[in-house]
LOBARO-51211 format. One record per residue (C-alpha): residue number from 1; residue in three letters; z, y, x. Coordinates in steps of 0.02 Angstrom, whole numbers. Layout:
! residues N
+-----+--------+--------+--------+--------+
| num | residu |     c3 |     c2 |     c1 |
+-----+--------+--------+--------+--------+
| NUM |    ALA |      Z |      Y |      X |
...
+-----+--------+--------+--------+--------+
This chain:
! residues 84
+-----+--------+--------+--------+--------+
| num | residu |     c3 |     c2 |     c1 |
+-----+--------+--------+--------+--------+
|   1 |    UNK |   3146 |   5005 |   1900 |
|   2 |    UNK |   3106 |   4919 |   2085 |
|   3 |    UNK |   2928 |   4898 |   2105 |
|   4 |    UNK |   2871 |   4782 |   2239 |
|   5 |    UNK |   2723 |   4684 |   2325 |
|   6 |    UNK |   2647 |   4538 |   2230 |
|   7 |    UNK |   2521 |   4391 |   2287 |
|   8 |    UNK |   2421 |   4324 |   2141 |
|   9 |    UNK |   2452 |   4132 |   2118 |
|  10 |    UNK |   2276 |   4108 |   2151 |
|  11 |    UNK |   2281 |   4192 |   2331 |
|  12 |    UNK |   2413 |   4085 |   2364 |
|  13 |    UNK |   2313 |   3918 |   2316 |
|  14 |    UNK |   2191 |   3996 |   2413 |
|  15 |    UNK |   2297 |   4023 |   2588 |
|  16 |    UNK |   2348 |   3840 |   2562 |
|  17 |    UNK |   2154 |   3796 |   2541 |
|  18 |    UNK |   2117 |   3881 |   2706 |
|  19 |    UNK |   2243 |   3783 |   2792 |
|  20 |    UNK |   2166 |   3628 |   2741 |
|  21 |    UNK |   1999 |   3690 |   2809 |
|  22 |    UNK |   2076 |   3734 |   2955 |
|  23 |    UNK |   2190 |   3593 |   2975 |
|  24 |    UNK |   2113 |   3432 |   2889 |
|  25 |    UNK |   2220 |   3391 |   2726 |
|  26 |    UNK |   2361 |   3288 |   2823 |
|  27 |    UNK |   2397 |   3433 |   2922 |
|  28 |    UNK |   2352 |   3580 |   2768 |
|  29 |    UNK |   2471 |   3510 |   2633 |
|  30 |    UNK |   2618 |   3500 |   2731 |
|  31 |    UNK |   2598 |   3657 |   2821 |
|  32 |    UNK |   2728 |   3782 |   2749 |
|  33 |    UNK |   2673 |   3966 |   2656 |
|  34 |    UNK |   2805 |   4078 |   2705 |
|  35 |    UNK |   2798 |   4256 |   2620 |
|  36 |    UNK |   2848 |   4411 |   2755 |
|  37 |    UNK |   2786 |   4587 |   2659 |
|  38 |    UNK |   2921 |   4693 |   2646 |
|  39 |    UNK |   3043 |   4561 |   2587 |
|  40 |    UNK |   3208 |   4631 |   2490 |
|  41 |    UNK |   3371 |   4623 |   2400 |
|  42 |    UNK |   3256 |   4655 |   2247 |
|  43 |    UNK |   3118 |   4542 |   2260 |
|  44 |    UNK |   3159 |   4399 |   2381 |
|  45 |    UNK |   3203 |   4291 |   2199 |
|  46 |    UNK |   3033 |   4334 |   2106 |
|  47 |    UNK |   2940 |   4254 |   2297 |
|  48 |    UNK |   3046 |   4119 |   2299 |
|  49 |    UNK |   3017 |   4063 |   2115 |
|  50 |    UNK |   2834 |   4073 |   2157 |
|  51 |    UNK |   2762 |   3884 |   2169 |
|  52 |    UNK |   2650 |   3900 |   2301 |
|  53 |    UNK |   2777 |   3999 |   2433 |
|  54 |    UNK |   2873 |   3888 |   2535 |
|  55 |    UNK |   2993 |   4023 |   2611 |
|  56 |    UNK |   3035 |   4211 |   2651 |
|  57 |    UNK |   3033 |   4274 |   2822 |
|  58 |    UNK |   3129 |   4414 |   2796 |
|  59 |    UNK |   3094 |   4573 |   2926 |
|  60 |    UNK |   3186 |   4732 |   2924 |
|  61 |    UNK |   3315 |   4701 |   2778 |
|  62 |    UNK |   3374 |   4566 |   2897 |
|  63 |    UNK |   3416 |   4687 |   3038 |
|  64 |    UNK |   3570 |   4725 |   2956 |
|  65 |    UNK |   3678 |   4574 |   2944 |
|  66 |    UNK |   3777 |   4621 |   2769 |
|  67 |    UNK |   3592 |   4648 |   2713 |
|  68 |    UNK |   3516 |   4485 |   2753 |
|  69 |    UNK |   3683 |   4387 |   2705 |
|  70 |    UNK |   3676 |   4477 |   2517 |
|  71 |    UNK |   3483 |   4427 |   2511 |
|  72 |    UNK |   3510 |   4236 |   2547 |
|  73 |    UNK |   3675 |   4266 |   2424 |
|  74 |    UNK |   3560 |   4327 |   2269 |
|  75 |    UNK |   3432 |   4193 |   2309 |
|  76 |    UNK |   3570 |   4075 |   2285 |
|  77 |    UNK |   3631 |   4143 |   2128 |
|  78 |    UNK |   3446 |   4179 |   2032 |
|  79 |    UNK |   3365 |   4011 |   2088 |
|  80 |    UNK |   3507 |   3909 |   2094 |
|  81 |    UNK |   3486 |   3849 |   2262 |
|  82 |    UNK |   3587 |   3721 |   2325 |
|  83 |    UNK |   3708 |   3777 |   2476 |
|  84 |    UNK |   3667 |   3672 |   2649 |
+-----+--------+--------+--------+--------+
C-alpha cells in the first residue's frame, strides 16, 4: 500500500478564505489552489478529485518525461478528464 500526503478539506476552504482576505472576493474566488507536495503516479488522482484543488504542480516526478507523461495519462483515465 502507497501512503501519501493529504490536506484536510477544511485547510483547503481555509487557503481559499485567506485569498479572499488577501485579495478582496473578486480577486479570492477566482484565484486558482494548485497542490505541489510531493505529487505522484500514486496520488496525483486522489488531489485532483479533491473539490477545493484547482491543479497539481507536479515537481520532481516531472523531471523525467515518461514520468510526468504516465501521471497526466492516469489522471485522464481515474477522473475522466477530457483530452484538450
Amino acid at each position: 500500500m502507497t501512503s501519501f500526503l493529504t490536506i484536510p478539506q477544511s485547510q483547503d476552504a481555509t487557503n481559499s478564505g485567506k485569498h479572499c482576505q488577501l485579495f478582496g472576493n473578486a480577486i479570492g474566488k477566482r484565484m486558482p489552489i494548485l497542490y505541489g507536495g510531493s505529487v505522484n503516479i500514486e496520488n496525483a488522482p486522489h488531489f485532483v478529485r479533491k473539490l477545493d484543488i484547482d491543479g497539481l504542480f507536479i515537481g520532481r516526478a516531472a523531471w523525467d518525461v515518461d514520468s510526468f507523461i504516465q501521471i497526466i495519462e492516469v489522471i485522464q483515465k481515474k477522473v475522466q478528464v477530457p483530452e484538450i
